[in-house]
GUTORRO-67009 format. One record per residue (C-alpha): residue in three letters; x, y, z. Coordinates in steps of 0.001 Angstrom, whole numbers, plus 500000, padded with zeros to 6 digits. Example, Ala and Ser with C-alpha at 12.3 -4.5 7.8 and 13.67 -1.06 7.14 Angstrom:
ALA512300495500507800 SER513670498940507140 
END
This chain:
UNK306900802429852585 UNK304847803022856075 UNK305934800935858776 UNK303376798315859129 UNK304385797324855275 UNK308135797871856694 UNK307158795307859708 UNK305825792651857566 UNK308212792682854745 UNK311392792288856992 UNK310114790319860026 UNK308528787232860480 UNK306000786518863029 UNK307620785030866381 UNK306464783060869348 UNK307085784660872600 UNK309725782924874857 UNK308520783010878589 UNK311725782541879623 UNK312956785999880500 UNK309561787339879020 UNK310508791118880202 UNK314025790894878269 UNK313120791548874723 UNK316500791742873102 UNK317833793683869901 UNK321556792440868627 UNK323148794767866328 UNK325580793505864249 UNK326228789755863510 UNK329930789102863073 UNK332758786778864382 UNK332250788350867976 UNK328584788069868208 UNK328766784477866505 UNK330986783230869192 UNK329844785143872114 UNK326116786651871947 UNK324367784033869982 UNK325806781248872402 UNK324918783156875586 UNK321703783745874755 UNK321103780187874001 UNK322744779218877058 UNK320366781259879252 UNK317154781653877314 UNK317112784703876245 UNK314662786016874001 UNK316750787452870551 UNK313988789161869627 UNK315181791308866862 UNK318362791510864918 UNK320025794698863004 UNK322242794120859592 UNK323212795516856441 UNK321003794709853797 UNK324092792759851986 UNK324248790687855080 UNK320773789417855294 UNK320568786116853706 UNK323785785362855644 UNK322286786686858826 UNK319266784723858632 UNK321451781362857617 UNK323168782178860763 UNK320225782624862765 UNK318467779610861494 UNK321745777189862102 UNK321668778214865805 UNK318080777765866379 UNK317039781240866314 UNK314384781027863616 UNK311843783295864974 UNK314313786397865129 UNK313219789036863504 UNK316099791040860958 UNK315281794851860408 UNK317972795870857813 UNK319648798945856971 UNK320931800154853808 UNK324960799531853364 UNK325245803220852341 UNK324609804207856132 UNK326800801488857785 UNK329412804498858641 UNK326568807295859261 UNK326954809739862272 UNK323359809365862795 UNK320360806917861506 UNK318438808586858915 UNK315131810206860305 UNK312994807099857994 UNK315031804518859256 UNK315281805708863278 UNK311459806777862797 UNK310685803308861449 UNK313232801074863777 UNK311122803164867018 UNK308155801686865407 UNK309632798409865630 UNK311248798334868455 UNK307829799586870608 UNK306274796809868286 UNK308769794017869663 UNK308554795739873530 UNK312267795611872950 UNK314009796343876523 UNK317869796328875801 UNK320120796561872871 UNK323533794860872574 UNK325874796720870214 UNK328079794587867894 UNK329111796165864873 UNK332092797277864089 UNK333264800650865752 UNK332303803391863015 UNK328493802440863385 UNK328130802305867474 UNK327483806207867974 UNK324171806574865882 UNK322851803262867653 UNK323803804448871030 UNK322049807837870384 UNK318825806045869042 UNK318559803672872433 UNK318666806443874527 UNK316685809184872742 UNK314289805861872909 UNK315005805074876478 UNK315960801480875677 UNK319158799752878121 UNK321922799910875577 UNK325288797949875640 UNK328206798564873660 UNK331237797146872720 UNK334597798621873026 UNK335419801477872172 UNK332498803845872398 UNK332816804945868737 UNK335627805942866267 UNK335411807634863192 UNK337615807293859813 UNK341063809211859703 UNK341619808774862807 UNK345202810213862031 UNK343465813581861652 UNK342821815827864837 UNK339696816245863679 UNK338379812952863356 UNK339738812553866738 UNK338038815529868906 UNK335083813905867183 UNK335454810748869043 UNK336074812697872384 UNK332921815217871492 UNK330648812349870714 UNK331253810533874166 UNK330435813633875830 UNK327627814041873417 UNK326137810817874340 UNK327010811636878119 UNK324179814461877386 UNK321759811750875956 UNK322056809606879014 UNK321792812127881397 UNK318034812732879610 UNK317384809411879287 UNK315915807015881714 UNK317723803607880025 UNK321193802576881175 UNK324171802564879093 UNK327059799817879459 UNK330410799294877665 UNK331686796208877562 UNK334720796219879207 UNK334892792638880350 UNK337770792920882529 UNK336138794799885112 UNK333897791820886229 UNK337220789282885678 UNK337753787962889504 UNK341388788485889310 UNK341684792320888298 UNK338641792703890782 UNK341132790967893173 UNK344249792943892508 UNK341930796143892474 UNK340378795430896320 UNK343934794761897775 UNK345302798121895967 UNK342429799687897752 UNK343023798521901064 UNK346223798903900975 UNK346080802488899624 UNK342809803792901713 UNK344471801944904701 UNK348025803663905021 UNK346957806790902971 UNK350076806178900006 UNK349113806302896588 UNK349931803818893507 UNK353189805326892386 UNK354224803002889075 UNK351898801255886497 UNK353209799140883838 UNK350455797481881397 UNK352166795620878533 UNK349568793758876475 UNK350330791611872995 UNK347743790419870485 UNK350541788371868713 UNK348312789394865604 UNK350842788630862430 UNK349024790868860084 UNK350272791030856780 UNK350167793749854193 UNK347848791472851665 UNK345656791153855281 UNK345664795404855806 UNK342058795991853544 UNK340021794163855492 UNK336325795467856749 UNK336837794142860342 UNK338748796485862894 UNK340009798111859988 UNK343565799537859741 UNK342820801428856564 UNK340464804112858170 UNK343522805579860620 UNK342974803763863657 UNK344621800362865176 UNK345136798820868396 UNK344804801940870690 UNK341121801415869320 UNK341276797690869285 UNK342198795895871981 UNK344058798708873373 UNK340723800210874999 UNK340830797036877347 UNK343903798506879036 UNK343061801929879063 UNK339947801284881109 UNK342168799320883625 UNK344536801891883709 UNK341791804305885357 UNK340124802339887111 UNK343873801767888791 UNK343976805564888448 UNK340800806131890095 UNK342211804558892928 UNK344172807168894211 UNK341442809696893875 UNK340404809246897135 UNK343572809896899246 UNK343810813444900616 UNK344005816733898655 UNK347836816749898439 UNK347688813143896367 UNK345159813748894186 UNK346029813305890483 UNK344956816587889191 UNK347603816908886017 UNK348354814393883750 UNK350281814299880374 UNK351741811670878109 UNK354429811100875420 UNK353118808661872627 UNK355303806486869948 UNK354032803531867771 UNK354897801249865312 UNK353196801385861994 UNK352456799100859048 UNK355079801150857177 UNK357486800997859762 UNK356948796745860143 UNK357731796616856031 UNK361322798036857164 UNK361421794926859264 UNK359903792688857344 UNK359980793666853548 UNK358742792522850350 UNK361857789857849248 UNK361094788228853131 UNK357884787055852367 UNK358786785669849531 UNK361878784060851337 UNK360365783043854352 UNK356888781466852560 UNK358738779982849836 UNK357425776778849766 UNK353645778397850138 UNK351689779826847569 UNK352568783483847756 UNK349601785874846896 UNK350053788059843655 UNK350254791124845515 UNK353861790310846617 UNK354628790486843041 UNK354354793900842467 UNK355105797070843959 UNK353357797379847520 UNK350796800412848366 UNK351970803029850543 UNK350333802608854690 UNK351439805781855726 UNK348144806471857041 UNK347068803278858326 UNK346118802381861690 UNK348941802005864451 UNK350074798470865414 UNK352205798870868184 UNK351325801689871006 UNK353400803224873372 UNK352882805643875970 UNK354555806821878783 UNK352278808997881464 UNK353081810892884242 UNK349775812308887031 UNK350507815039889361 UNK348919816513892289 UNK347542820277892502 UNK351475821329892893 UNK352692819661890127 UNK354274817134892289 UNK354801813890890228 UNK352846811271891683 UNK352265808447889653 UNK354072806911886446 UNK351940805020884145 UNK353536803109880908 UNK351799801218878304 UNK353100799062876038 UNK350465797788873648 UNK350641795395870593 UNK349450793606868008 UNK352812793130866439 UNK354490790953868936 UNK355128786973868868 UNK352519784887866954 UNK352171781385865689 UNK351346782779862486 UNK353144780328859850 UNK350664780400857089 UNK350843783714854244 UNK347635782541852976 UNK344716784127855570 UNK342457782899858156 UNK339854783884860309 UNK341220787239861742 UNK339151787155864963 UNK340634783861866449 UNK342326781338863778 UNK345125783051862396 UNK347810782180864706 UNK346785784902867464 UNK348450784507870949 UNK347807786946873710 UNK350282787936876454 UNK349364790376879253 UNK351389791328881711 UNK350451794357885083 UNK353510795200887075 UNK352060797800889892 UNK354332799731893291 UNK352366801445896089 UNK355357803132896692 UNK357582801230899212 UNK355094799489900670 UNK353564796562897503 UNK354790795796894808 UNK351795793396892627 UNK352210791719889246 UNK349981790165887087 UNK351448787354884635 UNK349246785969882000 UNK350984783968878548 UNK349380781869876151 UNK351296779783873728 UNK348771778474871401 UNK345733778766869943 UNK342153778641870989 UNK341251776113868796 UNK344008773739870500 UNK342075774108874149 UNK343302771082876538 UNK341957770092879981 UNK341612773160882195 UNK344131772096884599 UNK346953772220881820 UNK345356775655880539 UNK345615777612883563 UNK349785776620884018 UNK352099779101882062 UNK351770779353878291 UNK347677777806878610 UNK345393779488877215 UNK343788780214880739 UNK347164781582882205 UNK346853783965884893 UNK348421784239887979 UNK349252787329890408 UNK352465787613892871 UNK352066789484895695 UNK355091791175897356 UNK354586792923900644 UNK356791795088903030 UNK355428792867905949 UNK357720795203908614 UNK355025798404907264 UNK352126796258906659 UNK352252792849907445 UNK351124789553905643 UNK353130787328903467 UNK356548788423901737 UNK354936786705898765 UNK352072785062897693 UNK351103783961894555 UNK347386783451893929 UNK346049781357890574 UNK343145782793889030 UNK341420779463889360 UNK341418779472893036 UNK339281783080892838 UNK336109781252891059 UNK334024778147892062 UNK333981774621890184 UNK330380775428889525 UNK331706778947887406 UNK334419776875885880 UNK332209774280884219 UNK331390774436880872 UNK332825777567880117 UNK334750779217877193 UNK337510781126879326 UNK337860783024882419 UNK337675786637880127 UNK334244784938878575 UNK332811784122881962 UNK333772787403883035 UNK331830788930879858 UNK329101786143880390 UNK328814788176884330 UNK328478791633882831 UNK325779790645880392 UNK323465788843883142 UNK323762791921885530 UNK323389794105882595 UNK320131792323881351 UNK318855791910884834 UNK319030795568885920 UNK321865794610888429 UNK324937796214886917 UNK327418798729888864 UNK329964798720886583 UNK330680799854883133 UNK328494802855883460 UNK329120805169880448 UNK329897807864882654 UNK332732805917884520 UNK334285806330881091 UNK335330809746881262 UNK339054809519882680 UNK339490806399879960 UNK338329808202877487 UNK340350811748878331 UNK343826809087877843 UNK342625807835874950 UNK342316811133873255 UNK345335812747874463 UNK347449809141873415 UNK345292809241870132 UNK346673812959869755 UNK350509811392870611 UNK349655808940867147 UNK348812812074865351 UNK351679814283865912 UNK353905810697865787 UNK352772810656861860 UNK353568814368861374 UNK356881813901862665 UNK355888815935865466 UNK356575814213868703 UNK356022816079871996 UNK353853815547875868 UNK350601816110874716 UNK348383816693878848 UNK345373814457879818 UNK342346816277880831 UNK341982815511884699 UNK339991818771885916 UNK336714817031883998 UNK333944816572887047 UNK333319813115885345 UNK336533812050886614 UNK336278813495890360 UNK333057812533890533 UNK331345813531893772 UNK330155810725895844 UNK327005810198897536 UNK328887810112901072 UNK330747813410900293 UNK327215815566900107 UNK326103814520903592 UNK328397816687904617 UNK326288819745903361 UNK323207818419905055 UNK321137821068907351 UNK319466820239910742 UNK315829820254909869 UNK312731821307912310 UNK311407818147914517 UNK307839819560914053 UNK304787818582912629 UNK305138819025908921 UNK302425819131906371 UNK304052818961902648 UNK302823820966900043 UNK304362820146897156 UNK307486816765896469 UNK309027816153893455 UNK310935812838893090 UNK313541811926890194 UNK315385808650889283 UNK318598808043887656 UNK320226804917887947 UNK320405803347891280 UNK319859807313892722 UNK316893809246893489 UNK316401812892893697 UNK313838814492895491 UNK312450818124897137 UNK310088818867899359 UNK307851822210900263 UNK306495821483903769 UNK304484824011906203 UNK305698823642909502 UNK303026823404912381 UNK305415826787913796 UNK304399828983911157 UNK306400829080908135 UNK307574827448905208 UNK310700824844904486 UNK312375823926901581 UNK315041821387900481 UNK316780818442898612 UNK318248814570899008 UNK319851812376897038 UNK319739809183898107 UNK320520805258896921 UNK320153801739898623 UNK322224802469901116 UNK322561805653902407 UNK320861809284901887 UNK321843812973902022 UNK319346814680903117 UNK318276818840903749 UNK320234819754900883 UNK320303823273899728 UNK317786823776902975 UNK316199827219903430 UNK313689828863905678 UNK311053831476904386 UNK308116833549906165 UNK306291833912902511 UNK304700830937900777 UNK305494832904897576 UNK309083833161898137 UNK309186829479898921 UNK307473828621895701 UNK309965830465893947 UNK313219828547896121 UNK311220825553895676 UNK311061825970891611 UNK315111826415891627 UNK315178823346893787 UNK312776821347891366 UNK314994821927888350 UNK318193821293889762 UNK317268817966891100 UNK315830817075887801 UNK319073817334886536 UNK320388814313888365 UNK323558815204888607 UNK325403815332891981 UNK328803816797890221 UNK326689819561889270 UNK325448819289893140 UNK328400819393894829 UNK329797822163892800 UNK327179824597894448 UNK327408823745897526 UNK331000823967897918 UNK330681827811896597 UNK329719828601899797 UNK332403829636902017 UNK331199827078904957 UNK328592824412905654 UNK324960825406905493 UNK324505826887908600 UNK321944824582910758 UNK318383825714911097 UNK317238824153914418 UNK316347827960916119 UNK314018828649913260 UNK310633829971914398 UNK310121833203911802 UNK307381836099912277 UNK304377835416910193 UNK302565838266908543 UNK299618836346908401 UNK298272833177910326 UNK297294830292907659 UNK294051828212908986 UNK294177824373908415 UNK291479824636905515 UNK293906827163903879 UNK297309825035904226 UNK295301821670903233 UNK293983823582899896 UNK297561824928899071 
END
C-alpha cells in the first residue's frame, strides 16, 4: 500500500486549529493515563491533537474515545499488534508514519504507551527531528529478571543519548516532580545551604507507597505488567530515582574532596511469591467470604517466581575520590503497603482500586539541616473534598515540609513548616486536578512552547546508572545471590561540564582589525557552537572556538596562532568538527589534557613569508 492510499484509508481530513497553529501534536498511546491527563490538557489549552498512534485492536475504541471528548478531526495512524513490543518500527511502517507526520507538519510527540514500546518511538522522533516527550521510564524490555534484558535498558538510553546528540529536536521525560513547587523548594534551600557553607547532603531517605493491593487473579494484566520481570522500580519507582539525583547532583559542585565519585548499593524486594507467604490462598477465601470469590482461588495458584518486584529496597552509599563515605542514600519503595482495597473483584488499576499514596523525604546536611517532606493520603481520588480539607494530613493534596536548622551555624528559624499550598498562587490552584497534575500540566506547556530546562534526556544519566545497578540488586535477589552491586559515577553525563567551568580555558585574543575568513555556527539546545578563521590586520592567521547560551559565553577556545593560511585551514577543520559535535563534556575533556591554561596570545605578531594584498584576503 503507498502512502497516499495509507493517508486516506486511516485519516480523516481535519480543520486546522489556529490556536497554537505551530504545535502540531502526535499522542502515542491512548490509555488510562492519557485519558485522564493528555486528552484533558489539550482541551484545556487548545492544543491541536493532530494525530494519534494505536494498535490496530484499539482503533474503534480510540476513535470512540476521541469522538466523546470532542476530538473528531484527529487523525489515528495504526500499527499492527504484532509490533506493540518491537525494538524498532518496521522500515514500512517508520517510512510511512515520516510520510505522515511531514504530511500533518507534526512538531512534537507525547509518548504514552506502555513502557516496552517507548524506545522505537523515541528513536523515530529524533532520527525525524521531531520534540519528543516520554513517559517514565525511558524504556524496559521483557525479563527484566535477566541481566540481559537489563544492560539492554541501560544500552538503549545511551543509544538514544547518540540519537539526540544528532538530532536537532528535544527530548523530555516526564518526570513531573521536578516542576512540583515544593521539591523545587526543598531543592533551592539544599543548594544554598550546601553551595553556601561548602558541606555536602550526608543522609537521604525516600520511602514512597502506592498502597496498590494487587492480587494474584490481578498479576496478568497488559498495563505496567508484572508478568514481563519488572515492577515498581520501573513503575512508580523511577519518580524517586530521578529525585534521588537530582538531590545527588547537588553535591557535585562542592570541592574535589566531596565529590561523589563511587557509589554502590545493596538491593532486597518483596515479590508476588513472597506476598502469597503472607497472604495465601485459604485468606482470600477467608477474608472475602461474603464476596464472590473468582474461580482461580479454587485451584492450585501459578508459580510468580519471575514476576515483577513489588516492594524495593535499596540501601546506597557515594564516596569521594578516596573512598571516603560521603553520603547515605536509602529507598524504600512500594506498591505493597496500606490500601483501601476491600473489594476481590477488580477495578480500574490506574486510580479506582483502592490506591493510596504515601511519600515521605527525610534529608541531613550533615550537622547543619535536617529537612523532611511529609505527604499521606487516606482515600481515594474519586472521594476529592474542598481543597482546604485536601491539603491537611491524610487529603489527597497532603504535603507539607519541616524545616530544622542549626540557627547557632546558620541562622533562621529552629523550625518552620511550610504547606505546599502557600508555594503556588490562587490563580494555579483553581480548577485543577492536584498539585503533581499542575506540576505535569507546567512541564508540558514549557515543553510544547520550546521553554523547558528540565527533564532533558541527558540529565538522565546518573538516574538511570541507579536504576541499573538496583535493577542488577533484583536480579541477583531472585538467584539467591545477594551482594553490593557499584553505581557507575565516572560517566561524563553525570559530571557534566558546565558552561561557566570552560571560561576558564579562554585565551586573550588580538584587539586588531580582523577580517574573518571562514565561521561555522552550531545549535544544540539552548547552546551554540561556533569557530572562526580570521586574518588579522598584523599579518597572520587566528583560529578558535565558543560555546555560548543566553547568558553567558566562553569564548577563544582551543585558540591558536599560525603564519600559514594552510596550516590554519587545517586547525580550523579540527576545530569545525569538534564543535559540530556539541558536546562540552567532550570539550572540557581536551582542554583539561593540557598541563595548564592556554597560554594567552596578546604578544602575537608572527613573521610572514609572504605579504597578502587586500584583493587576496577578501577573495580567500
Amino acid at each position: 500500500m503507498n502512502t497516499e492510499k495509507l493517508i486516506r484509508d486511516q485519516m480523516q481530513s481535519s480543520r486546522v486549529c489556529f490556536s497554537h497553529a505551530k504545535k502540531r501534536i502526535c499522542l502515542v498511546g491512548i490509555g488510562p493515563h492519557a485519558k485522564r491527563i493528555y486528552l484533558p490538557f489539550f482541551k484545556k489549552y487548545h492544543y491541536e491533537l493532530s494525530l494519534v498512534i494505536e494498535l490496530s485492536s484499539c482503533k474503534e475504541q480510540t476513535r470512540k474515545v476521541l469522538d466523546e471528548n470532542g476530538f473528531t478531526h484527529t487523525n489515528i495512524f495504526t500499527i499492527p499488534d504484532r509490533y506493540r513490543d518491537s525494538y524498532h518500527l518496521p522500515k514500512r511502517l517508520f517510512y510511512n508514519l515520516q510520510a505522515i507526520c511531514e504530511t500533518l507538519s507534526i512538531t512534537h510527540i507525547i509518548i504514552a504507551t506502555e513502557p516496552k514500546a517507548h524506545f522505537m518511538y523515541l528513536e523515530f522522533a529524533l532520527k525525524n527531528n521531531i520534540h519528543v516527550l516520554t513517559d517514565k521510564p525511558i524504556s524496559v524490555c521483557k525479563n527484566m529478571t535477566s541481566i540481559s534484558s537489563i544492560r539492554r535498558v541501560r544500552k538503549e538510553y545511551y543509544q538514544l543519548l547518540d540519537y539526540a546528540k544528532e538530532s536537532t529536536a528535544s527530548c523530555k521525560v516526564m518526570c513531573q516532580r521536578q516542576y512540583h513547587h515544593g521539591y523545587e523548594y526543598v531543592k533551592k534551600i539544599l543548594s544554598d545551604v550546601v553551595n553556601t557553607y561548602q558541606i555536602p547532603i550526608t543522609y537521604i531517605d525516600i520511602y514512597h507507597s502506592d498502597g496498590n493491593w494487587e492480587m494474584p487473579h490481578d498479576l496478568d494484566k497488559e498495563n505496567h505488567p508484572y508478568k514481563y520481570g519488572y515492577g515498581k522500580l520501573f513503575h512508580s519507582g523511577y519518580h524517586f530515582i530521578d529525585l534521588l539525583s537530582d538531590i545527588l547532583k547537588i553535591n557535585m559542585n562542592l570541592p574535589y574532596s566531596k565529590k561523589l565519585k563511587y557509589g554502590e548499593v545493596y538491593s532486597n524486594c518483596f515479590t508476588p511469591q513472597d506476598e502469597l507467604a503472607v497472604v495465601n490462598q485459604s485468606d482470600y477465601q477467608r477474608l472475602f467470604s461474603l464476596q464472590k470469590i473468582p474461580s482461580f482461588y479454587q485451584q492450585k495458584l501459578p508459580s510468580f517466581s519471575k514476576f515483577g518486584e513489588k516492594n524495593f529496597y535499596g540501601m546506597m552509599q557515594f564516596q569521594n575520590y578516596h573512598h571516603q563515605t560521603i553520603t547515605t542514600a536509602q529507598l524504600n519503595l512500594l506498591h505493597y503497603g496500606f490500601s483501601r482495597r476491600g473489594w476481590i473483584e477488580s477495578r480500574n488499576y490506574y486510580k479506582e482500586n483502592g490506591r493510596i499514596r504515601h511519600e515521605r523525604v527525610n534529608i541531613h546536611v550533615g550537622t547543619l539541616l535536617n529537612l523532611q517532606i511529609h505527604s499521606y493520603q487516606s482515600k481515594e481520588i474519586c472521594d476529592r473534598g474542598n481543597l482546604q480539607d485536601e491539603e491537611k494530613v491524610g487529603g489527597l493534596e497532603h504535603f507539607d515540609i519541616h524545616i530544622y536548622r542549626n540557627t547557632a551555624m546558620i541562622g533562621g528559624k529552629p523550625f518552620e513548616e511550610i504547606k505546599l499550598g502557600s508555594l503556588y498562587s490562587e490563580k494555579e490552584k483553581a480548577g485543577m486536578l492536584g498539585y503533581n497534575e499542575l506540576a505535569r500540566e507546567e512541564f508540558l506547556k514549557n515543553f510544547l512552547n520550546g521553554k523547558c530546562p528540565k527533564g532533558d534526556l541527558a540529565d538522565q544519566a546518573l538516574a538511570i546508572e541507579i536504576l541499573y545497578s538496583c535493577a542488577l540488586g533484583i536480579h541477583y535477589h531472585y538467584a539467591k545471590n545477594q551482594c553490593a552491586v557499584p553505581i557507575d559515577m565516572r560517566n561524563p553525563m553525570i559530571h557534566p561540564v558546565k558552561l561557566n567551568e570552560l571560561k576558564k580555558y579562554s585565551a586573550s585574543v588580538l584587539k586588531e582589525e580582523k577580517n574573518i575568513l571562514s565561521h561555522h555556527v552550531y545549535f544544540k539546545d539552548s547552546y551554540e557552537f561556533g569557530c572562526f578563521l580570521n586574518h588579522v590586520s598584523s599579518g597572520g592567521f587566528e583560529v578558535y572556538g565558543y560555546v555560548s547560551d543566553d547568558h553567558t559565553i566562553a569564548s577563544a577556545l582551543f585558540y591558536h596562532a599560525f603564519h600559514h593560511l594552510f596550516e590554519a585551514k587545517i586547525y580550523y577543520f579540527f576545530l569545525r568538527n569538534l564543535m559540530a559535535f556539541k558536546n562540552l563534556n567532550l570539550m572540557g575533556r581536551l582542554l583539561r589534557r593540557r598541563d595548564k591554561k592556554i597560554e594567552k596570545c596578546t604578544s602575537f605578531k608572527p613573521k610572514l613569508n609572504k605579504k597578502y594584498t587586500k584583493n587576496e584576503i577578501d577573495n580567500m
